[in-house]
C-alpha positions as a printed NumPy array, in Angstrom:
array([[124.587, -27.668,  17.48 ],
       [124.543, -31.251,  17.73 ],
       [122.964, -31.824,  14.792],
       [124.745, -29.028,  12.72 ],
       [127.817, -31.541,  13.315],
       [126.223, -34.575,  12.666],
       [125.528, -33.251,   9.423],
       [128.822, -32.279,   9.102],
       [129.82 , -35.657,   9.829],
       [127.589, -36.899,   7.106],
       [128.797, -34.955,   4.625],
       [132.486, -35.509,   5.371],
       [131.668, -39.132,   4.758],
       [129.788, -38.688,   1.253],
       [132.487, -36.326,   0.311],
       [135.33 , -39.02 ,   1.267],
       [133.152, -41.737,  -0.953],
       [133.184, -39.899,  -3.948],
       [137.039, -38.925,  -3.497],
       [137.779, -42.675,  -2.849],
       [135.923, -43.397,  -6.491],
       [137.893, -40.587,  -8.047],
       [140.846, -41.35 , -10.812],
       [143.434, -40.267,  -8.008],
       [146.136, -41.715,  -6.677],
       [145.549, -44.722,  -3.832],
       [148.426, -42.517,  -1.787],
       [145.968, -39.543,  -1.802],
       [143.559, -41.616,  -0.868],
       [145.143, -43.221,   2.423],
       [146.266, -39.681,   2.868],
       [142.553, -38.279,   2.508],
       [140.949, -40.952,   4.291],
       [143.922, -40.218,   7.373],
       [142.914, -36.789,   7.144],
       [139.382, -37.567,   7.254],
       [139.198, -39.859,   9.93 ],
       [141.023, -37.185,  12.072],
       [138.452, -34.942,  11.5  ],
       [135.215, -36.966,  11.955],
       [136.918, -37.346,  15.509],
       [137.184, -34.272,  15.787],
       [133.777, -33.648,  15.155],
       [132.492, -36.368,  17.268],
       [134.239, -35.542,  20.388],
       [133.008, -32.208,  19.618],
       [129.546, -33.164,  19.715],
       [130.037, -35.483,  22.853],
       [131.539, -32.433,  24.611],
       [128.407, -30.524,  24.028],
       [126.198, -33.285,  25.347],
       [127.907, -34.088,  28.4  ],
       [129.405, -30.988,  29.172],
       [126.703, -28.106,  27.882],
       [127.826, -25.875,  30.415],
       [131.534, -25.214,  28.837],
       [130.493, -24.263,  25.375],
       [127.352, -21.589,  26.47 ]])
């Protein structure tokens, strides 16, 4: 599972990249990159939950 949101992770990021290259406003891009940032710590908690704690998620 770990690795499932790694790559999730990883794909957040190239996704953000691209967005922050796009011809859109720099407000939707703080916005986006708020939103993001959120996530991907989401996502790495996540993932350090199921590491140190395997017992709660089986």
């Amino acid at each position: 599972m770990q690795h499932e949101i790694r790559d999730m992770i990883d794909g957040l990021t190239v996704a953000f990249h691209k967005f922050r290259s796009a011809d859109v406003p720099d407000e939707a891009k703080v916005q986006a990159g708020r939103w993001v940032a959120a996530l991907i710590g989401d996502l790495s908690n996540m993932a350090w939950q199921l590491e140190h704690n395997p017992g709660r998620w089986s």
